[in-house]
ZATIMAR-453258 format. One record per residue: x, y, z of N, C-alpha, C, O, CB in turn. Coordinates in pm, whole numbers, plus 32768, in hexadecimal, padded with zeros to 4 digits. Glycine has a CB too. Layout:
// residues N
XYZXYZXYZXYZXYZ ...
//
This chain:
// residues 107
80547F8980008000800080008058807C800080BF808480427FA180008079 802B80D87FB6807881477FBB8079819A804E802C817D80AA8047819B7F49 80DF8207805580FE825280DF806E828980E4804E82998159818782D280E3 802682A480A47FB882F280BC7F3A82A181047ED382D381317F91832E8035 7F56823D81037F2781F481637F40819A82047FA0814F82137F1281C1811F 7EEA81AE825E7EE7818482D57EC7811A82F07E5380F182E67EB381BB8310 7F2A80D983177EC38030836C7EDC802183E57F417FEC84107EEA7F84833A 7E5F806184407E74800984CB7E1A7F9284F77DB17F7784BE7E688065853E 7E3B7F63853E7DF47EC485907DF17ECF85F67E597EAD862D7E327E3A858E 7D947EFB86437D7B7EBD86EA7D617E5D86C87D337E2286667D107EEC8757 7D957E48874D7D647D8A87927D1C7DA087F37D237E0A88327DE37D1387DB 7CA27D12881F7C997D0E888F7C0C7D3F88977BC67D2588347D007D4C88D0 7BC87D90890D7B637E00891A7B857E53890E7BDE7E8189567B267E18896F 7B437EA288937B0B7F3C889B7A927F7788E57A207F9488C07AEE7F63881D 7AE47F7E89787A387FAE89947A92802789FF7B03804A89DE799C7F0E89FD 7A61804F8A5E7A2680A98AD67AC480C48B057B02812D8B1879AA804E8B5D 7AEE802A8B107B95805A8B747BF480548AE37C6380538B177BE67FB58C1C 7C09804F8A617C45806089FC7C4480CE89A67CA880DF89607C2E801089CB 7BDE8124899C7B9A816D89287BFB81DE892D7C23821588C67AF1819A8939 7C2E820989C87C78828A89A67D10824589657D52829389207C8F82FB8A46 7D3881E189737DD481C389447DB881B988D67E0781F5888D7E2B814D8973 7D51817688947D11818988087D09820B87BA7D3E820B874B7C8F81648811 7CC9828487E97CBE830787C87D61835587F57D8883B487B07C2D8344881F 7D9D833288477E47837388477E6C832C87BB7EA1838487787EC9833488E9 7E6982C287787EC18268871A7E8582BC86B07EC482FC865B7EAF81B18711 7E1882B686BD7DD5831E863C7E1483C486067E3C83F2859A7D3083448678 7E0583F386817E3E847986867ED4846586927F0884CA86627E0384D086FE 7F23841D86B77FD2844A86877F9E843085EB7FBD849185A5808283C386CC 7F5583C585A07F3E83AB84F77F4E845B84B77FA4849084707E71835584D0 7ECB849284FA7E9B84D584CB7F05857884D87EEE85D184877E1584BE84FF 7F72858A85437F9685ED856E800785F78538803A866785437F9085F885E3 8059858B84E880AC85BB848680C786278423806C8678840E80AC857B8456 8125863083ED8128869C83808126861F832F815C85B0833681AD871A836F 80A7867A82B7808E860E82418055858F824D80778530820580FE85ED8207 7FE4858582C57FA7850E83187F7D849E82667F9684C781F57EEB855A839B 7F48842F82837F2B83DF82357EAE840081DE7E6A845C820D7F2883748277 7E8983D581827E198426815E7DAD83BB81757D3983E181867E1F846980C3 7DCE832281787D7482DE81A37D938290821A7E03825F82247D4C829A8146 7D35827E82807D6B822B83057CD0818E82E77C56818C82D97D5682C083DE 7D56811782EA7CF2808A82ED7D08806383607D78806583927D0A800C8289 7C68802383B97C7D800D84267C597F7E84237BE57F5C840A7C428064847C 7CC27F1F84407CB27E6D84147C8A7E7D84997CB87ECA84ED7D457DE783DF 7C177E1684A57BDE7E1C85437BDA7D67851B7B8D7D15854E7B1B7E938576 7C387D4D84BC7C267CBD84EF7C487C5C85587C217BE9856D7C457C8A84AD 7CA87CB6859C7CE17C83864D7C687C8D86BF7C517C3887147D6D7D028693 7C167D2186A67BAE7D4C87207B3D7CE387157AF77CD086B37B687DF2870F 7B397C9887A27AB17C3E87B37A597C8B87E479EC7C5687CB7AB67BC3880E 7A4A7CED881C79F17D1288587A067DAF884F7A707DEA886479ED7CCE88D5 797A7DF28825797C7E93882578E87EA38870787F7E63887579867EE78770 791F7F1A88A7785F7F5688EF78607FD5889478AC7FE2883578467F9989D6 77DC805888CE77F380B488AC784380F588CF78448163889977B580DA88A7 78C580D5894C7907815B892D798F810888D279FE813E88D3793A81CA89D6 798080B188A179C980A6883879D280E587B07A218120876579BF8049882C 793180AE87BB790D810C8719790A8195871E790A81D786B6787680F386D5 790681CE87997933826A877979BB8298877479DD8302873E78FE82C187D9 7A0E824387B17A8D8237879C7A99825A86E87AC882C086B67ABE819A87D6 7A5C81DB869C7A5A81C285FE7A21825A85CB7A5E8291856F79E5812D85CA 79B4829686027989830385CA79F0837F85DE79FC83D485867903831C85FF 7A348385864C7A7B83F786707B0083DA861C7B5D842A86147A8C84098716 7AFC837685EB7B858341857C7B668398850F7BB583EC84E47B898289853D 7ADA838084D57AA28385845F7AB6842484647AF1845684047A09833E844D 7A8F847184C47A86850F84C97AF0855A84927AFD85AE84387A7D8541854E 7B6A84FA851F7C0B8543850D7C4F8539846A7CA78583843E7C8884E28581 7C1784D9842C7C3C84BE83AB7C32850983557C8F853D83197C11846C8382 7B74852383347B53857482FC7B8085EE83247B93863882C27AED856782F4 7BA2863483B57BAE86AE83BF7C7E86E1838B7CA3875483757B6D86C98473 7CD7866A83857D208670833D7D33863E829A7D92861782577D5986518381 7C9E865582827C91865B81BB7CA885B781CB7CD6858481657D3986D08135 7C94856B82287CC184BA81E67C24848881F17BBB84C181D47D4E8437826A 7C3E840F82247BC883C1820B7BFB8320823E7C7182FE82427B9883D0815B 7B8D82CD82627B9F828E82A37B4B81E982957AD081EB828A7B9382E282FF 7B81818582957B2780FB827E7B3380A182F67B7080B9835F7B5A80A081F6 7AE4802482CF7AE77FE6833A7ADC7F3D82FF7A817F0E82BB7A708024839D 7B577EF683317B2D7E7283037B4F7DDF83497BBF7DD6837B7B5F7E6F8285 7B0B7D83834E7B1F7D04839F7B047D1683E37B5C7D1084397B747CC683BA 7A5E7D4784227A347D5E849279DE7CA884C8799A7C72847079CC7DF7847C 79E77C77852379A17C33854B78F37C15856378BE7C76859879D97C3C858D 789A7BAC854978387BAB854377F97C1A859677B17C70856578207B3F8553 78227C0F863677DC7C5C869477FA7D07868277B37D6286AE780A7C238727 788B7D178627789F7D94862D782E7DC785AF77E77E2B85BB79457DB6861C 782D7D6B853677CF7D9384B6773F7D9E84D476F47DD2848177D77D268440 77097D6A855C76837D58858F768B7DFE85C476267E3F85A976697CC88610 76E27E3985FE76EF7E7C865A76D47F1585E976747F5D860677817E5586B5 772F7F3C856C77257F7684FA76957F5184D576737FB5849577927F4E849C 76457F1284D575D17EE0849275717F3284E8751D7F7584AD75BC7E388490 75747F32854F75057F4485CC75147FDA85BD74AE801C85A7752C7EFC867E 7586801685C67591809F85DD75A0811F854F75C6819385447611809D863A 757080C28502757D80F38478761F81058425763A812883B2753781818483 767080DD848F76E6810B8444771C80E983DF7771813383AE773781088476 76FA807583A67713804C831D76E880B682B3772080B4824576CA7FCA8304 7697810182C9768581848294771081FC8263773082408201763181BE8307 773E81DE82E177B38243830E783B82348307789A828282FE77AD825C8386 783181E2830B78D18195830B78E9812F824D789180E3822678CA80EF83C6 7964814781FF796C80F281DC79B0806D81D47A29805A81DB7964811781B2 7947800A81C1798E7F70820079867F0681A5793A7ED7815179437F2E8288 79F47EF581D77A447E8E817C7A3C7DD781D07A377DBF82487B0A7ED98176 7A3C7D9481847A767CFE81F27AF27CDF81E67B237C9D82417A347C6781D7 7B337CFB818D7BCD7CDF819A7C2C7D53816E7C107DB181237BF37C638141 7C977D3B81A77CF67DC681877D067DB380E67D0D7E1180977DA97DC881E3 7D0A7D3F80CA7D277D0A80397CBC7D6B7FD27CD87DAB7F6D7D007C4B8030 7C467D5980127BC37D997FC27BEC7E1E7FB57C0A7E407F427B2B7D938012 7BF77E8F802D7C157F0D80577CA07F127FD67CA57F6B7F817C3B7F19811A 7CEE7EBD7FDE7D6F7EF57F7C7D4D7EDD7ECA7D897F097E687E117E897FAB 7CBB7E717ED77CBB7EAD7E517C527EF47E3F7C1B7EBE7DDF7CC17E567DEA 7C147F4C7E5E7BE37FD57E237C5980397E247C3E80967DD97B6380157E7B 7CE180497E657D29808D7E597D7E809C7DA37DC480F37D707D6C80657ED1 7D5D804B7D857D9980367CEC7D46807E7C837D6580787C0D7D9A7F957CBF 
//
């Protein structure tokens, strides 16, 4: 993938006691000179997300856009894709199932 792209992976839970080390990893991304223009978030490690995970994911999505990038999401787990489903975010977010998928729309 080119420099203009971001890949991070939590592991583990994204929820309540994670979300801010999640949102610091985001913001050093974003606070560079010449930040990435796209950030992919492989959530194929995270078993478990609540809502303050997914606002974690939204406050990703913000810092991105508010540095001109943009932001995806892929290999989320059944309970995490239930979780996007319920709260409309599949709306909002774009998602991918494999990083493989995400790298080819980049072409």
């Amino acid at each position: 993938m080119s420099n203009q792209v971001k890949v991070i992976q939590p592991s583990g839970r994204l929820d309540v006691m994670t979300a801010a080390d999640f949102r610091g990893q985001v913001n050093d991304i974003v606070s560079v000179p010449n930040p990435p223009k796209h950030l992919l978030v492989d959530l194929n490690k995270v078993t478990f997300m609540d809502s303050s995970g997914l606002g974690a994911l939204v406050s990703a999505l913000k810092a991105m856009r508010n540095s001109n990038g943009d932001m995806s999401i892929c290999g989320a787990n059944d309970q995490v894709e239930m979780l996007f489903e319920l709260t409309s975010m599949t709306k909002i977010f774009k998602i991918y199932p494999t990083v493989e998928e995400f790298k080819a729309t980049l072409n």
